[in-house]
Every structure is written in structure tokens, then in C-alpha cells.
C-alpha positions in Angstrom: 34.4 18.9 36.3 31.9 18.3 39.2 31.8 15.4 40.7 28.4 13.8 42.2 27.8 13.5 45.9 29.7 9.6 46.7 26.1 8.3 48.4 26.3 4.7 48.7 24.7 2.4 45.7 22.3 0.6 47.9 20.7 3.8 48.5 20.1 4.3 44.5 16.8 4.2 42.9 15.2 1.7 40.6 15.4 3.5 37.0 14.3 0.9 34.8 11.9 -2.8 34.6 11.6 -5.1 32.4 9.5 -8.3 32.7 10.7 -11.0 30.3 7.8 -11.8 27.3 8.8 -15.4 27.8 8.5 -16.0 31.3 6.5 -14.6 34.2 9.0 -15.1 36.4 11.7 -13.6 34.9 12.2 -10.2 36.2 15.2 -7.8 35.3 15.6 -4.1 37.0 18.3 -1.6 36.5 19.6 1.3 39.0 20.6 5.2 38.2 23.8 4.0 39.9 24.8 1.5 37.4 23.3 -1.7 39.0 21.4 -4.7 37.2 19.5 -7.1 39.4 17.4 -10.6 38.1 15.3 -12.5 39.5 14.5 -16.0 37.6 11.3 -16.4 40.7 9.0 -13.9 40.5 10.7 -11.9 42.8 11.5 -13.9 46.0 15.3 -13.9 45.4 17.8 -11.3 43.2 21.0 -11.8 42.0 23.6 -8.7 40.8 24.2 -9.3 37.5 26.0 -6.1 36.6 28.3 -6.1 34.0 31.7 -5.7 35.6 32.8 -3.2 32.9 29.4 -0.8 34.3 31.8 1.8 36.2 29.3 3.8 39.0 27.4 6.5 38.7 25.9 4.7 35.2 22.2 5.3 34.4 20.5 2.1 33.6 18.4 3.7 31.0 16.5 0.8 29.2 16.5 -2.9 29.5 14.9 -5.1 27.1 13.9 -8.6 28.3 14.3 -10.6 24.6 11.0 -11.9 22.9 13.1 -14.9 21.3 15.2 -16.3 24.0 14.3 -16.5 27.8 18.5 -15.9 28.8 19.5 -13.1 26.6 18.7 -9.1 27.3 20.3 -5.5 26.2 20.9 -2.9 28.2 21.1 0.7 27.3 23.1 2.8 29.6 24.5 6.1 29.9 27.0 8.5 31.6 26.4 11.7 29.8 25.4 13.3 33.6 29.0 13.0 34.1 30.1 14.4 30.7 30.9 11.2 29.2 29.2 10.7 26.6 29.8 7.1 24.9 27.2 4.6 24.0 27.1 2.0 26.4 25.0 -0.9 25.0 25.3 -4.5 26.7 24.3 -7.7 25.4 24.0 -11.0 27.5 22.7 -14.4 26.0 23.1 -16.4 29.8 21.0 -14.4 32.3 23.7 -12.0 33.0 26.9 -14.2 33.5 28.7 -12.7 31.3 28.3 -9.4 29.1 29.8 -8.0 26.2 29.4 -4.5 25.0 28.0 -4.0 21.5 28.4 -0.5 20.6 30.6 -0.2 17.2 29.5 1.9 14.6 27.5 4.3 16.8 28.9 7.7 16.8 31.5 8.2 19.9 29.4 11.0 21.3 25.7 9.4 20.4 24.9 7.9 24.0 22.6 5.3 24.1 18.9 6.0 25.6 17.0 3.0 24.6 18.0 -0.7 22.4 14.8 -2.9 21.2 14.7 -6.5 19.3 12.9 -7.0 16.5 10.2 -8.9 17.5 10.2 -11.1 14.1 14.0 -11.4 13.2 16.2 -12.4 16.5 19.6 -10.7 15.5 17.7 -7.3 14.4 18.5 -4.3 17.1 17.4 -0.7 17.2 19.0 1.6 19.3 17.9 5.4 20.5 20.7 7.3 20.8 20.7 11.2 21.5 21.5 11.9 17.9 19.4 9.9 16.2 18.8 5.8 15.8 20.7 3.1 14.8 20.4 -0.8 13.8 22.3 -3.5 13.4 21.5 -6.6 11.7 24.1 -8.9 14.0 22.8 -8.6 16.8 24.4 -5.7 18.1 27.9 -6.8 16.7 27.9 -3.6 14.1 25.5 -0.8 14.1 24.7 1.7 11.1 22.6 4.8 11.3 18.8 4.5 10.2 17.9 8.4 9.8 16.7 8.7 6.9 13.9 11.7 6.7 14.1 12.2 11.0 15.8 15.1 12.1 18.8 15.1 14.5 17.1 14.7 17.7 17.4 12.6 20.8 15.5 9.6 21.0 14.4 8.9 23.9 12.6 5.1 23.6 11.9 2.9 20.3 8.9 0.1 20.1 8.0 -2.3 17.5 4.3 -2.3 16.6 2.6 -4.7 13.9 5.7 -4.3 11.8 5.8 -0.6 12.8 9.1 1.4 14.1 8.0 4.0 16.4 10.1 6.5 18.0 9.2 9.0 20.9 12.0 12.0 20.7 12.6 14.8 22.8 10.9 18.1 21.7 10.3 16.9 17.9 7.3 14.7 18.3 6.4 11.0 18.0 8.0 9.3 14.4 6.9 6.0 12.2 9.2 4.0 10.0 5.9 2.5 8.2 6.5 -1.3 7.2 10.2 -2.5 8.4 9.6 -5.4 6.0 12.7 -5.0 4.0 15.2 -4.6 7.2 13.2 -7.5 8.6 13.9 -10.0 5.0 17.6 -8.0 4.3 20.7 -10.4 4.8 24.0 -10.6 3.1 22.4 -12.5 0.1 19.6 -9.8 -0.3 21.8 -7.0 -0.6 24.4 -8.8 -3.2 21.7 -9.4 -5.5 21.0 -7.9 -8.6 16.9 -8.0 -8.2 15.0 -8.9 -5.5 11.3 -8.4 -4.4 10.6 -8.4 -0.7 7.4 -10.5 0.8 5.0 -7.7 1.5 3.4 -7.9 4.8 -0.4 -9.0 5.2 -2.2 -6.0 4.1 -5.8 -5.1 5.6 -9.4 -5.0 3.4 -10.8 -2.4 5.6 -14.6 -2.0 5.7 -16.6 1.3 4.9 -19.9 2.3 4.3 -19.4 2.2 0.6 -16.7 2.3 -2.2 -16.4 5.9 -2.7 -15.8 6.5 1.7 -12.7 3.9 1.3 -11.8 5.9 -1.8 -11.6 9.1 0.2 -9.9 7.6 3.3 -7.2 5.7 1.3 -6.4 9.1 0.3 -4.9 10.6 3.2 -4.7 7.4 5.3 -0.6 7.1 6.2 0.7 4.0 5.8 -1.0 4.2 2.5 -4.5 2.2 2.1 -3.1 -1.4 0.0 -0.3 -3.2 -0.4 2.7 -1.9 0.2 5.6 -3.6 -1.8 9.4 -3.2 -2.0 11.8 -4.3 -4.5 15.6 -3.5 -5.0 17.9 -2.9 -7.6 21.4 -3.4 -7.7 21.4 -0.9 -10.6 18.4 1.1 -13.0 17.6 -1.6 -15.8 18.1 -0.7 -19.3 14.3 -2.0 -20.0 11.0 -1.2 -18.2 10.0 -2.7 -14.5 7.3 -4.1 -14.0 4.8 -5.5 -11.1 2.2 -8.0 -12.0 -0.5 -9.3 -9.6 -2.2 -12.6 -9.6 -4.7 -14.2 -7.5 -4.0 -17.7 -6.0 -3.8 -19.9 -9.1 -1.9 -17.4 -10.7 -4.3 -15.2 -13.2 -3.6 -12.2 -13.9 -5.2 -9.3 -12.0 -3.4 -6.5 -13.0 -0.3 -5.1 -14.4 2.0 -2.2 -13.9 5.0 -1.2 -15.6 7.4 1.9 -15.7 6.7 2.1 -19.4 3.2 2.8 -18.6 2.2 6.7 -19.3 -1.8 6.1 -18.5 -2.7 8.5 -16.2 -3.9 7.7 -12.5 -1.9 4.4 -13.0 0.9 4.1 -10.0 4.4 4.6 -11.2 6.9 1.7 -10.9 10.2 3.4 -10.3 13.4 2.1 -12.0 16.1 3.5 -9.3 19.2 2.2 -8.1 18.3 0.9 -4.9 15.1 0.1 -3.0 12.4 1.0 -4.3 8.1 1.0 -3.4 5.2 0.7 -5.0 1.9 0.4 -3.5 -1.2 -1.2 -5.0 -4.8 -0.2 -4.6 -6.2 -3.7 -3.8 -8.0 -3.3 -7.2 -8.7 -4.9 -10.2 -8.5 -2.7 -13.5 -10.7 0.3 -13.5 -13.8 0.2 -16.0 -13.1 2.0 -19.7 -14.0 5.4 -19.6 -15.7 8.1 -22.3 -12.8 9.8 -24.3 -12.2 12.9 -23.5 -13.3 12.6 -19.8 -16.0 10.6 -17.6 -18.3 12.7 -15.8 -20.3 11.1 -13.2 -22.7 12.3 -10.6 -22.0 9.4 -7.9 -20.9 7.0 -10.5 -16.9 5.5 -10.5 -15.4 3.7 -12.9 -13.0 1.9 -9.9 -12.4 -1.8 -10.4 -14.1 -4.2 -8.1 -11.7 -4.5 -4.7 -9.6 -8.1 -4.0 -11.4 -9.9 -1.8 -9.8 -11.5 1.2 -7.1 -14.5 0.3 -3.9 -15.3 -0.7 -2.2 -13.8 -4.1 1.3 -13.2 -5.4 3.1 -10.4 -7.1 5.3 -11.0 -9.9 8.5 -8.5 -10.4 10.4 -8.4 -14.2 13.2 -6.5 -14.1 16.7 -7.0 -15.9 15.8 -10.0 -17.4 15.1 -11.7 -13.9 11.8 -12.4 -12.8 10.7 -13.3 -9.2 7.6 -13.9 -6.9 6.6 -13.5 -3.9 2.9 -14.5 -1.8 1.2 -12.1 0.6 -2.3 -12.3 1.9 -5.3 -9.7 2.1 -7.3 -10.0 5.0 -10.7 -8.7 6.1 -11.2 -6.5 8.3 -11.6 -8.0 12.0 -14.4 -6.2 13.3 -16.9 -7.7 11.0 -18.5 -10.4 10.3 -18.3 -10.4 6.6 -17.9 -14.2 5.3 -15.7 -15.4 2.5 -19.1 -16.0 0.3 -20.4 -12.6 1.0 -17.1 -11.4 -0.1 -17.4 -13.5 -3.2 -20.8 -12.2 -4.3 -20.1 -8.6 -4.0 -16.7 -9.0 -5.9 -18.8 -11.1 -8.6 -21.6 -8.4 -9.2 -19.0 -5.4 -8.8 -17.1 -7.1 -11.4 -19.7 -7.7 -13.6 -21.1 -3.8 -13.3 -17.4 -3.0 -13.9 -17.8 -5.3 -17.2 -21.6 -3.3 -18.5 -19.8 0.3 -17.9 -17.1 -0.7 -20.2 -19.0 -1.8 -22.6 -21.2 1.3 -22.4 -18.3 3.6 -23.0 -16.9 1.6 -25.4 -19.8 1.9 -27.4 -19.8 5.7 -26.8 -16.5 6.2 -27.6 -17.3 4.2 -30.9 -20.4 6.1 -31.5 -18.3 9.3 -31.6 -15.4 7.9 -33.3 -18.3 7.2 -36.2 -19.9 10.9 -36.1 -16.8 12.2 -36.6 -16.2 9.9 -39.6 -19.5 11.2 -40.7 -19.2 14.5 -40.7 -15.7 14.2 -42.5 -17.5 12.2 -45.5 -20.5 14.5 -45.7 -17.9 17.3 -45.5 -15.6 15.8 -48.5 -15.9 17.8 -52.3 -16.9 14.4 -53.6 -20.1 13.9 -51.6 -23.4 14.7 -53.0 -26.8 15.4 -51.6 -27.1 11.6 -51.7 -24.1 10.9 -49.4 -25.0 14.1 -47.0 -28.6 12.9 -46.8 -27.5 9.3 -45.9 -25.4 10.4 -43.0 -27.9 13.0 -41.8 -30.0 9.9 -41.3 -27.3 7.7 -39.8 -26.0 10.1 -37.6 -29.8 10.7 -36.3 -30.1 7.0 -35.6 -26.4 7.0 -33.8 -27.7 9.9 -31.8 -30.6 8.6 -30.7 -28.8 5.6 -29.1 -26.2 7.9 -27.6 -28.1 10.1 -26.1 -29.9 6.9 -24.2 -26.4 5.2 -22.7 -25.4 9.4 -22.1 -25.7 12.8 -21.9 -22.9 14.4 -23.6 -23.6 17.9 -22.2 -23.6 17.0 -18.7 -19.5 18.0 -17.5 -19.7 16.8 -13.5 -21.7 19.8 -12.2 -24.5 19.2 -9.7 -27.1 21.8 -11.1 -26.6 20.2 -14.5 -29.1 17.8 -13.2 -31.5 19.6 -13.0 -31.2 20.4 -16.8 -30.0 17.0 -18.4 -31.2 13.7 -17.0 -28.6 11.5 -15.9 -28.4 8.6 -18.1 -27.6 4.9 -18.6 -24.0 5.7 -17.7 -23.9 7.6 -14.3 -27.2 5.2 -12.9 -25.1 2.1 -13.7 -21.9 3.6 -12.5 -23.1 4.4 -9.7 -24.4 0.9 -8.7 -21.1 0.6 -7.6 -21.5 2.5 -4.2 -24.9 0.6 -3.2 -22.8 -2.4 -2.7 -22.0 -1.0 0.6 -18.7 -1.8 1.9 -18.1 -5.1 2.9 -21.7 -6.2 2.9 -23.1 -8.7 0.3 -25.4 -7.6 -2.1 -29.0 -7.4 -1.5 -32.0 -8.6 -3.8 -32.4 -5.0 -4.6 -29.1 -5.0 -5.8 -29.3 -7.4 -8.3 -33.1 -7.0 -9.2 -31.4 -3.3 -10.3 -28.4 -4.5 -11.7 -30.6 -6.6 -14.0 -32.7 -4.0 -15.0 -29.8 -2.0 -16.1 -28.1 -4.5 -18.3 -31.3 -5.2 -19.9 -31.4 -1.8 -20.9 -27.9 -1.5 -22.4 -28.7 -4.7 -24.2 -31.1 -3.2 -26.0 -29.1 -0.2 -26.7 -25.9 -2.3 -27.8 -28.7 -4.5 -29.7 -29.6 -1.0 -31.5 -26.1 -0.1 -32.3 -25.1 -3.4 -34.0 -27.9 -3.4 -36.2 -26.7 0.6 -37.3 -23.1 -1.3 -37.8 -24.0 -4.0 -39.1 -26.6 -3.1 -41.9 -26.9 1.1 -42.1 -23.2 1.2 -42.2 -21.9 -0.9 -45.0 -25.1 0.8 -47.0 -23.3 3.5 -46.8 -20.1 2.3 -47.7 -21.2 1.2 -51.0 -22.6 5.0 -51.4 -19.1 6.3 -50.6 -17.4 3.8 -53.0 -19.3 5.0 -55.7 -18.1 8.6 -54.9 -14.1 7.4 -54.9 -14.4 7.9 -50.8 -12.9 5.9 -48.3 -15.4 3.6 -46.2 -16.3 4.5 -42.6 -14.5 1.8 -40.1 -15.7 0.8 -37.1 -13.5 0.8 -34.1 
């Protein structure tokens, strides 16, 4: 084995600073020979505080100054230029008086490039080895692997970012552990139980120029756009999991369940273990035509949670338990809590109008089909088939003013069938641009709209509610079942 050149350690380099978060003054510096210097003044004087166990030629790789506690620092070190290739990884909790070495648990040929402090949780390491990272939740005491998806690759430096894990490695590009919430909140008591939900993390109402551009971003956004929550379980339930979210005084916003087979509706998983689930920030989406929606511009996407405190409810195993998070706005505007509550308010209430605009198609169709079943039947006469020729004219005639069933989504379609009641007041939605309040506009439309469907739905309950039982008594008289409304 070659042996480096024996050059005195005074004539070293400085490999590594770190400036304490706590004090100005406090100023630590490591050598590529192995030597650890302080200075609690700014600078004026320096003490060697290296660990006597630090043999020479040791690279001072990384030292990090603690957030939590002005005394205590971690050094990473390494010898692997003189084919030794243990982790070295030092704690001190009394400015370098005494040391220990905290290494346990990492691999005997992982040397250590880099150890951080969780900037939340005190006793929460990660170290960057040159096979891959490590935590420990003791504060170094014990260390276990945190791989997961990243490949075997040295690390060369970890950092913490708005409860972010970011690693740089060497030749495999930069990697994020999205939302270290759950290593943050795990402790002995956590991982023993049978169910627990995590506190999400504050998640962000970002601004956009309208509905549908947030729509499109959330989509390939990473961390996902919304609020990103974790649960574990000790083992899959016999009976369904579910998520239910609340605002402040605990209504009920919306809730999901791993029972639920609706499609589009995020799946809550039932696996051994932790588990994630994200939520859209969203109340429940309008009702929809059967058979498919087709809008041109329109959306039947709930109105969006404005900024504020909620909680999220999980059931699983017969346990149930809540946690709070918060939404906030976005920082870079201006947006006040009562413009917030306006747009919600008329987005909510547009939300409410398409609803009952499909639902009154669906039923519509649901009714022509009846129709055409009774008018079809070897009991009906020309009475009967006359009578719902007539009834399914007037039903028409409505329907064909909240929609245009021969319009399927395609953009020269408009210039054949007029968009109708459905699409204009859908699409109301994305004039409520972003974070913005409502304008006059807005509302003057919105009121022009529902006055509108009223009239329709005004139509449509006089059909059901005197044509309709007519001719029920007709069908009677034949031995036919009546038509039912749903």
C-alpha cells in the first residue's frame, strides 16, 4: 500500500467551514489532515478541538454547526484515500471537549461524505455515505439505511429544505425525498401502533390565471399540487379506509374511502405499512350528464379550499383519529381572506346550478327512455303513443335548452350545435380568475344564468308534476306500470 508524503499538519489545507446558525461568532473549520479548529470569537482566537480518536491523514469532509443547540456539531470524515474505508461520524454536544463516534449501523465499507440535522426534530441525522444515505432517529446513536427508490451511488452532500431531503450524488444527478413529515413525527410510540395519521405539513393554495391553468400544472407538478397525507398500518384492515376532510368547525368537505369505485376519485390504499394519499384542495366535483360531460371550456371541478385551518379524519380498523393542517395562500399576492371567501362562495354556488342542470338532464333522459318503453309495450294504443309523442316533445324542448346532446367535446362541433345552458355556466368557473375576487361582471352573469335554468327547472316541474301523472292514469288503464321520476 502507498503511503502519502509525511508533510507536516500545519501545512494542511482548510477542507471544510461551518458557521454556527445560532451564533455569529461561532466558527468551526476542518483540515484534509484530520484537524478541527473553533473559534467561539469571530475569529480572533482558535482552539484544536480534534477528536483524539481522528488518526492523520483524515479528510474532514463535512461539519455541521447544529440549528438546535449552540455546543453540539457532527463531523463527517473519511480515510478512503488511504484504503480505509470506515465511516467516521463524530458527535460533540460541549464545543468539542469531548467526542464520541456515532457510526453503528452504517455499512463497514460506506464512508461517510456528509451528516445533516434535521432542522425540526433535534435527535434526526442524515448521513451521505458513498453507498447510499442513512438516518438515525437517536441522534446518531443507531443509523438505518433510507434508500428506498435511489440507486447505489455516492452521496456526496445532503440539505434540508422546507421539509425537503435533497441529495447531490456523484454522476447520478440531484434527488428529493418530497415531505420527510413522517420521519420527522415517527418515534417508538408511532411505529408500535396499530393506526396512526401523521400531521401533514402546511400545504400551499398557489395562484394561477384561472382554474383550468392550476388544473394543468397540478398535473405534472412534483411534489404533487395538495395535500399530501400519510397514515400507517400496522397491518391491511379487514374493512374499508377512509379519509374525511373538514373545515375548521368540523363540516364535512369531502370523503374518500378505499371502498370507493367512482372514477377520477383518489384511491385510499389499505397496505401494511405507510401509506399516502394526496388531496386536491377541492370540494366535491359538480354532478355530471350520464354517459359523459362534454364541455367546451366548461369543468365540473369543485370550488378550491380557501386559505385556513381544516383537519382530516382517518377510520381504519375500528380506530379513528385526527389531525389539523393549514392551507395557505400563495405569498406573492395580495389576495385577502374576503376575496378568498367570495370567489369560494360564487364558485360554490355555480358548482351547485351545474348540478342541478345535469341532474335534471340525467332525469329528462331517464324519462324518454321510460317513454319510449311504454309507447313500445303490446298494450299501448294510439292513445298512449300519442300522449308520449307529446310529452316527450315538451321534455325535448327543455332539454335541448339546458344541452346539446349531439355536441361530444370537438371544437368544430361549434360551429354546428350551439353551446348551451351547460357548457356557458360551466364554464363560468374559469372567469373567476385564480385567486382574484369576482368581478361585478361575474356575478351580473352568474345571475343571468341561474335565472335561465330557473325557468327551465320551472318548465320541467310543471311536465312532472301535472303531464306526467296524466299519463299515468292513461297507462293504468292499459295494465302498464307508471313512469317514475328519479
Amino acid at each position: 500500500m502507498l503511503q502519502p508524503p509525511l508533510f507536516p499538519r500545519d501545512l494542511t489545507s482548510i477542507f471544510t467551514i461551518a458557521l454556527s446558525p445560532l451564533d455569529k461568532n461561532v466558527i468551526w473549520t476542518g483540515s484534509d489532515d484530520g484537524l478541527i479548529h473553533l473559534t467561539t470569537d469571530g475569529g480572533k482566537n482558535w482552539s484544536d478541538v480534534t477528536p483524539p480518536a481522528i488518526q492523520p491523514w483524515t479528510r474532514i469532509n463535512i461539519i455541521e454547526a447544529s440549528p438546535h443547540d449552540v455546543q453540539t456539531a457532527y463531523v463527517a470524515a473519511n480515510r478512503y484515500q488511504v484504503d480505509d474505508f470506515k465511516p467516521y461520524i463524530y458527535r460533540t454536544h460541549d464545543m468539542g471537549r469531548t467526542w464520541t463516534l456515532v457510526s453503528t449501523g452504517i455499512a463497514a465499507e460506506a464512508f461517510a461524505r456528509s451528516v445533516r440535522q434535521d432542522r425540526v426534530r433535534k435527535d434526526l441525522l442524515y448521513a451521505a455515505t458513498e453507498t447510499g444515505v442513512y438516518v438515525s432517529f437517536d441522534d446518531g446513536d443507531h443509523w438505518q439505511s433510507l434508500q428506498l427508490n435511489l440507486p447505489i451511488v455516492p452521496i456526496t452532500d445532503i440539505t434540508v429544505k422546507d421539509g425537503d431531503l435533497v441529495v447531490s450524488t456523484q454522476g447520478r444527478s440531484f434527488w428529493i425525498l418530497d415531505d420527510i413529515t413522517p420521519l420527522q413525527q415517527l418515534t417508538q410510540g408511532v411505529a408500535a401502533s396499530k393506526v396512526h395519521l401523521y400531521q401533514p405539513r402546511p400545504a400551499y393554495r398557489y395562484g394561477s390565471r384561472s382554474g383550468f391553468e392550476s388544473e394543468r400544472r397540478s398535473i405534472v407538478e412534483n411534489p404533487p399540487s395538495g395535500v399530501v397525507v400519510y397514515y400507517s398500518l400496522a397491518e391491511a384492515p379487514a374493512g374499508p379506509v377512509s379519509l374525511e376532510f373538514q373545515d375548521a368547525a368540523g363540516a364535512l368537505i369531502d370523503k374518500f374511502s378505499s371502498d370507493d369505485k367512482q372514477k377520477g376519485r383518489a384511491p385510499v390504499k389499505t397496505e401494511a405499512g405507510l401509506n399516502r394519499f394526496v388531496w386536491n384542495m377541492r370540494y366535491p366535483d359538480a354532478h355530471g350528464v350520464d354517459g359523459g360531460t362534454y364541455f367546451l371550456g366548461g369543468t365540473l371541478n369543485g370550488p378550491r379550499a380557501v386559505p385556513g385551518r381544516y383537519i382530516v379524519k382517518l377510520s381504519a380498523g375500528g380506530q379513528s383519529v385526527t389531525q389539523e393542517f393549514e392551507i395557505k395562500k400563495d405569498p406573492r399576492l395580495a389576495t385577502t381572506a374576503t376575496d378568498y371567501e367570495k370567489q369560494f362562495q360564487l364558485s360554490l354556488a355555480i358548482r351547485d346550478k351545474v348540478s342541478a342542470l345535469d341532474d335534471a338532464v340525467n332525469s329528462i333522459n331517464r324519462t324518454l327512455h321510460e317513454l319510449d318503453t311504454a309507447s313500445q309495450s303490446p298494450k299501448a294504443d294510439d292513445a298512449i303513443r300519442g300522449y308520449a309523442a307529446k310529452l316527450k316533445e315538451k321534455l325535448g324542448d327543455v332539454l335541448h335548452h339546458l344541452i346539446e346532446p349531439r355536441f361530444t367535446g370537438f371544437d368544430d362541433q361549434t360551429l354546428v350545435f350551439p353551446l348551451k345552458l351547460n357548457n356557458r355556466l360551466a364554464s363560468l368557473q374559469g372567469y373567476l380568475h385564480g385567486d382574484q375576487p369576482p368581478t361585478e361582471q361575474d356575478f351580473a352573469v352568474f345571475e343571468e344564468l341561474s335565472a335561465e335554468l330557473a325557468r327551465e327547472l320551472s318548465a320541467l316541474n310543471e311536465i312532472f308534476a301535472t303531464d306526467i301523472p296524466a299519463f299515468n292514469s292513461h297507462l293504468k288503464t292499459r295494465g302498464l306500470p307508471p313512469l317514475v321520476i328519479r
